[in-house]
DOBA-163321 format. One record per residue: x, y, z of N, C-alpha, C in turn; residue number from 1. Coordinates in pm, 1 decimal. Example, Ala and Ser with C-alpha at 12.3 -4.5 7.8 and 13.67 -1.06 7.14 Angstrom:
2
+----------+----------+----------+----------+----------+----------+----------+----------+----------+-----+
:      npx :      npy :      npz :     capx :     capy :     capz :      cpx :      cpy :      cpz :   n :
+----------+----------+----------+----------+----------+----------+----------+----------+----------+-----+
:   1319.0 :   -569.0 :    780.0 :   1230.0 :   -450.0 :    780.0 :   1320.0 :   -330.0 :    780.0 :   1 :
:   1285.0 :   -225.0 :    708.0 :   1367.0 :   -106.0 :    714.0 :   1290.0 :      3.0 :    787.0 :   2 :
+----------+----------+----------+----------+----------+----------+----------+----------+----------+-----+
END
This chain:
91
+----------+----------+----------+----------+----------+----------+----------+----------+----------+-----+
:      npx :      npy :      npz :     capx :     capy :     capz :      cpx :      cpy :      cpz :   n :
+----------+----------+----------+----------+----------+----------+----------+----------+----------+-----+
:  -2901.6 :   1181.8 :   2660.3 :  -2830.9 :   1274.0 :   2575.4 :  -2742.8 :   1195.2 :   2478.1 :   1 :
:  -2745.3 :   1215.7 :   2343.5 :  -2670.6 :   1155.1 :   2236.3 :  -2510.5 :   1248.3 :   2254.1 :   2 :
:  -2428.1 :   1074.9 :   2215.9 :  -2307.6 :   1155.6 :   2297.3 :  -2287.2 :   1210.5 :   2105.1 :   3 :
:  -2127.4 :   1255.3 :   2101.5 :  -2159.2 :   1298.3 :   1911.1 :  -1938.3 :   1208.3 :   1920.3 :   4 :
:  -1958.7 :   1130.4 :   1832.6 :  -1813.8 :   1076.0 :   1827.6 :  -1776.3 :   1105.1 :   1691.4 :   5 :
:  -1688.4 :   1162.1 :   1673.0 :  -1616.2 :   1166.7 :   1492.3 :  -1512.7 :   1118.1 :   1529.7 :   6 :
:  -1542.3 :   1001.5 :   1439.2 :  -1458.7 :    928.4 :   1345.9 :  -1364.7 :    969.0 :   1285.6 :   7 :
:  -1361.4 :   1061.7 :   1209.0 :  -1262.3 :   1120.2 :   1132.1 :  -1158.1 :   1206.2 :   1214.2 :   8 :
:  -1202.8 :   1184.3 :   1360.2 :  -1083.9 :   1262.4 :   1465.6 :   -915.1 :   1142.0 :   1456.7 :   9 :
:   -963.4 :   1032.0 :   1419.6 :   -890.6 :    898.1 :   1409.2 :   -819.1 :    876.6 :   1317.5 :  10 :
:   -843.7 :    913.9 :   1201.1 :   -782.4 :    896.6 :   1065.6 :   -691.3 :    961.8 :   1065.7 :  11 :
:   -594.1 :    862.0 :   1012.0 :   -407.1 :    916.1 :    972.7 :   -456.5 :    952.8 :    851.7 :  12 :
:   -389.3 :   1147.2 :    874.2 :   -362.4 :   1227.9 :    769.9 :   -281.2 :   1169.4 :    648.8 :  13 :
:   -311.4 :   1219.2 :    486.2 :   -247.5 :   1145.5 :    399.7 :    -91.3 :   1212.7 :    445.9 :  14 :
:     17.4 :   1068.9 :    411.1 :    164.1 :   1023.9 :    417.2 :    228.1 :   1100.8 :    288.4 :  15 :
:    345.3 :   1155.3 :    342.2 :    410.9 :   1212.6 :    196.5 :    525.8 :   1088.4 :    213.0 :  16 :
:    594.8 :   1030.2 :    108.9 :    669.3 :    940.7 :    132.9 :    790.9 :    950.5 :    -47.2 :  17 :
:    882.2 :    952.4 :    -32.6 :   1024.2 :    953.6 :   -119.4 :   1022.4 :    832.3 :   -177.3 :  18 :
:   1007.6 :    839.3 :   -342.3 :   1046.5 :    677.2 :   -375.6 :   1137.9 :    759.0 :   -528.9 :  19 :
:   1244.0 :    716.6 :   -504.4 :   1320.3 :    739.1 :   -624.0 :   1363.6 :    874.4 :   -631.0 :  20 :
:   1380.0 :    948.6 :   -515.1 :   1455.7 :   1036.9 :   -546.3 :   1279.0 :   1170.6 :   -524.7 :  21 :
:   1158.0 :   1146.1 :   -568.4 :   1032.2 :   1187.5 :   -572.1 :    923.3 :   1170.2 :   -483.8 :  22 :
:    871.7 :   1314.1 :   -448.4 :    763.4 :   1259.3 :   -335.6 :    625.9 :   1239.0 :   -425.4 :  23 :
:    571.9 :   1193.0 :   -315.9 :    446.5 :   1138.7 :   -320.7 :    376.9 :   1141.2 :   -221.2 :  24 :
:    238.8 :   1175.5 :   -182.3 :    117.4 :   1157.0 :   -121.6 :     64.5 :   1037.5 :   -133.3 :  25 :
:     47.4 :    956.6 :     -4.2 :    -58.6 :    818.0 :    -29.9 :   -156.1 :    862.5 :     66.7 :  26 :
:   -272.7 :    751.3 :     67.2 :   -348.5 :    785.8 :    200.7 :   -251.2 :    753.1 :    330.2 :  27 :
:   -318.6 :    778.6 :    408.7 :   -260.8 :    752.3 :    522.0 :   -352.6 :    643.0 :    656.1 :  28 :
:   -470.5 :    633.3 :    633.6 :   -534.2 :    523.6 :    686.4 :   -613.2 :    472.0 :    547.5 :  29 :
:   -566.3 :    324.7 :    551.1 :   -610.3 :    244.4 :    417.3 :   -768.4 :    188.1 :    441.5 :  30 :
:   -859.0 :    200.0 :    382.3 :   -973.9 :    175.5 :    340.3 :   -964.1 :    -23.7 :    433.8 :  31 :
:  -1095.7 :    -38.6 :    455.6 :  -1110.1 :   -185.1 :    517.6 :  -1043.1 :   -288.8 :    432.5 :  32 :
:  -1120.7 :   -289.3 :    292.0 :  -1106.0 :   -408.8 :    193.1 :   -932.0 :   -372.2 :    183.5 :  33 :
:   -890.7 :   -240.8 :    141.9 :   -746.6 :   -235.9 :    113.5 :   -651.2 :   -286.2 :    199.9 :  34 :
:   -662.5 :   -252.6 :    354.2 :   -613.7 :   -324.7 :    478.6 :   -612.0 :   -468.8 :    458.7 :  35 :
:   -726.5 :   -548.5 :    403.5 :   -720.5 :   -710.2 :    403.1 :   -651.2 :   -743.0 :    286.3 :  36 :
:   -708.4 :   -655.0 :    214.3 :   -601.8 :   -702.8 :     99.3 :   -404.1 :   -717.9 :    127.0 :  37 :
:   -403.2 :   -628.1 :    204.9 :   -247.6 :   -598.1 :    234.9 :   -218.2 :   -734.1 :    330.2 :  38 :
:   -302.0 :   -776.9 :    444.0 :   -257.9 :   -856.6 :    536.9 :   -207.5 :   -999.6 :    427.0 :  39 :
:   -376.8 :  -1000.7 :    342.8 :   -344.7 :  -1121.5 :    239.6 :   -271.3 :  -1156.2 :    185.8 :  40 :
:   -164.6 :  -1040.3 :    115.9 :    -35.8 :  -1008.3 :     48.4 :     75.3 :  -1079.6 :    182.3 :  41 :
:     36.2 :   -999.3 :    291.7 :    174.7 :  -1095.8 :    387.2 :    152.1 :  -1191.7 :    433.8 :  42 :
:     -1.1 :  -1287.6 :    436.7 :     23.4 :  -1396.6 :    438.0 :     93.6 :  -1486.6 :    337.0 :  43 :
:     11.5 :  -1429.4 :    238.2 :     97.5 :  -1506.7 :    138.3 :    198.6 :  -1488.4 :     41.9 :  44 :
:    250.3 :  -1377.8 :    131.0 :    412.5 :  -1379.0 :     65.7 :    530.7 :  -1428.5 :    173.9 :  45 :
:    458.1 :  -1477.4 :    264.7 :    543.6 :  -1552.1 :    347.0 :    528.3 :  -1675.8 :    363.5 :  46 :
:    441.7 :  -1731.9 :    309.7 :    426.5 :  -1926.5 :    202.7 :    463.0 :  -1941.9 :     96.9 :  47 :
:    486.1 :  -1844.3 :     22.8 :    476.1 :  -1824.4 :   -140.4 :    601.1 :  -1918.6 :   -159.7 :  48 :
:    598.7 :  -1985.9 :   -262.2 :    737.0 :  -2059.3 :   -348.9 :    782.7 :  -1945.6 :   -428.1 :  49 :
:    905.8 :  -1995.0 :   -476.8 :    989.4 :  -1911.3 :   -553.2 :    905.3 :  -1838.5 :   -683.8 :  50 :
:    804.2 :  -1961.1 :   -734.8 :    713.5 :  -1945.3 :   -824.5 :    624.0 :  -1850.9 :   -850.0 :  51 :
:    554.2 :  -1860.0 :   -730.3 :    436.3 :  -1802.3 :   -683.8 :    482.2 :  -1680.6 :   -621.1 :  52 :
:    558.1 :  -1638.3 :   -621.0 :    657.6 :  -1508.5 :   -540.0 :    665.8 :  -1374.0 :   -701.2 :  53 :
:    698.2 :  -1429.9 :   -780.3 :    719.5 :  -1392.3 :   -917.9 :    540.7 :  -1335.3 :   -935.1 :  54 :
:    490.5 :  -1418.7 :   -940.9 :    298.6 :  -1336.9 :   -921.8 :    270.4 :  -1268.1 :   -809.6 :  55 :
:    332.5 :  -1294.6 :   -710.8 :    240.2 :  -1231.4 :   -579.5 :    306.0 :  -1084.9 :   -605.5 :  56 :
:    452.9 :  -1056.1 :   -670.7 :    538.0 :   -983.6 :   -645.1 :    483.0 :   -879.4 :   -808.9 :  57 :
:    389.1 :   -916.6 :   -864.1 :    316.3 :   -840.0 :   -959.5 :    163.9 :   -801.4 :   -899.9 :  58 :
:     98.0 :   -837.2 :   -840.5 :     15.9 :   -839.8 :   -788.4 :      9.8 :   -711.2 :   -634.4 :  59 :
:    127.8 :   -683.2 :   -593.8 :    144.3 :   -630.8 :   -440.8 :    222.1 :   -494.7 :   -564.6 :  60 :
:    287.7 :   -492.0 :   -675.3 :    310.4 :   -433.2 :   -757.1 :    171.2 :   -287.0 :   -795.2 :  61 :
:    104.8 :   -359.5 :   -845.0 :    -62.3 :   -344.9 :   -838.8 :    -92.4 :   -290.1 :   -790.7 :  62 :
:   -129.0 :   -334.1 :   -680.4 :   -204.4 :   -255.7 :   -586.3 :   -130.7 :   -120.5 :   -500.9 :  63 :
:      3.1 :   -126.5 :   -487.7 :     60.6 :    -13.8 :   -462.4 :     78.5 :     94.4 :   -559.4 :  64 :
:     66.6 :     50.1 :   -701.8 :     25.7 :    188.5 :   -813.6 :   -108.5 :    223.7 :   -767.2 :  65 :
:   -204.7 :    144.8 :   -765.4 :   -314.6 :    175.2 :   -759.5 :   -343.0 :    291.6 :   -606.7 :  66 :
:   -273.3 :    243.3 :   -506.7 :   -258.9 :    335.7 :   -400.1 :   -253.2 :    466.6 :   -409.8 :  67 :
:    -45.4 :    482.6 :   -480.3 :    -29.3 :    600.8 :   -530.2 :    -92.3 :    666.1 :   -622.9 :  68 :
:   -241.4 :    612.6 :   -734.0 :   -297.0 :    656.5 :   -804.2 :   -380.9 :    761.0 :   -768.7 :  69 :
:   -406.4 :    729.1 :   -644.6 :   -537.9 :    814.5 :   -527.8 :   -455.5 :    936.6 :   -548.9 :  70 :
:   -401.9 :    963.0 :   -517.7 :   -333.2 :   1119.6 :   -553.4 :   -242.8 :   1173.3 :   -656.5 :  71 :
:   -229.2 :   1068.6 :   -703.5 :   -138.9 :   1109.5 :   -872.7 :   -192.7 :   1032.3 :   -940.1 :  72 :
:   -324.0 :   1078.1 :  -1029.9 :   -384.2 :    959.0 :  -1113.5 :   -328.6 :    931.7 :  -1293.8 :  73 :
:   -225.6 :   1030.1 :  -1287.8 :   -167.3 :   1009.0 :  -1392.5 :    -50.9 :    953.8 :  -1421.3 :  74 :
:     32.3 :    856.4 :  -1301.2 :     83.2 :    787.2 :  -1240.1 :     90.9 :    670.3 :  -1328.8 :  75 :
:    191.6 :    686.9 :  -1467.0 :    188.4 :    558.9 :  -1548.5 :    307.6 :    405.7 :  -1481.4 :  76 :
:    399.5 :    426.5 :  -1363.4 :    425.4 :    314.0 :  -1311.8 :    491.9 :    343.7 :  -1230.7 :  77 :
:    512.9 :    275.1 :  -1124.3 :    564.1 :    342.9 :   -994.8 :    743.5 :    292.9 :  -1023.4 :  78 :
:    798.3 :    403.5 :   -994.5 :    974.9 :    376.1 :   -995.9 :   1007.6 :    299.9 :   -841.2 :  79 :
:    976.6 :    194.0 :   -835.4 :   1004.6 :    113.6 :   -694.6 :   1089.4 :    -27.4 :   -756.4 :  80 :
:   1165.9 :    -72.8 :   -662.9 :   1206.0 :   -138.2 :   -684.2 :   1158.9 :   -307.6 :   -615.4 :  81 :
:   1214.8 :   -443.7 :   -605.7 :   1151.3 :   -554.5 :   -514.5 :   1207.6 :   -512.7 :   -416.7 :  82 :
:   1339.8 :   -509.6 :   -385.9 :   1379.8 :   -436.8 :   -217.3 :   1292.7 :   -380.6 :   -141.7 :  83 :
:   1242.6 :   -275.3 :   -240.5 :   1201.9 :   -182.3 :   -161.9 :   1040.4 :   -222.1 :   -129.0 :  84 :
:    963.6 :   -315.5 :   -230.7 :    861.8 :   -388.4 :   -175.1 :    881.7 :   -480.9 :    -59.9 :  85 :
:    978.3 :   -534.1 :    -92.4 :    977.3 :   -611.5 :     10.6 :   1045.1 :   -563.6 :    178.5 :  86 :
:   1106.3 :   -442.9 :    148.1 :   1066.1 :   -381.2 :    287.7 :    957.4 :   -344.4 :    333.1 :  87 :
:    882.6 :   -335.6 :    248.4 :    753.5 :   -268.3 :    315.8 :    650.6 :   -374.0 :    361.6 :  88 :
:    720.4 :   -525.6 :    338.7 :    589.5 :   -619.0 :    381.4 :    727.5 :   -749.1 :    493.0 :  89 :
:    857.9 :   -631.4 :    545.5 :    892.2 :   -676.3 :    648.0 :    972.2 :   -836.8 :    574.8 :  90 :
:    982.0 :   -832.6 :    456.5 :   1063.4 :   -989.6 :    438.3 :   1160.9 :  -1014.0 :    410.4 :  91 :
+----------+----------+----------+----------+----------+----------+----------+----------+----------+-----+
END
């Protein structure tokens, strides 16, 4: 007998989350490639030089518009601040 498993019983519902005073909808379980991409971001924003911090810190910029784009695609720049990036990658 074929057992029947959904997947989609697993998936975190999309996140409403406050940035600036404004909500927002993101997903709530991030896509594979997006997940590595994120780990990549905290590896290497925790080697990064002062230098290279200034790019990584445009780059992790990026990809979190691009996040919030999934549900607000008219989303011309996200009102976040570095604090507040950099709480979110724990540094």
């Amino acid at each position: 007998m074929t057992r029947f498993l959904d997947l989609d019983a697993v998936v975190v519902p999309d996140l409403e989350v406050t940035l600036s005073g404004q909500k927002y909808q993101i997903p709530g379980s991030p896509t594979v490639p997006r997940m590595l991409r994120w780990l990549a971001f905290q590896g290497r924003f925790e080697k990064a030089t002062p230098e290279e911090s200034v790019e990584l810190l445009q780059e992790i910029y990026d990809a979190l518009l691009a996040l919030f784009r999934e549900h607000h695609p008219d989303l011309e720049e996200l009102p976040i601040r570095q604090e507040q990036i950099m709480e979110v990658f724990g540094a």
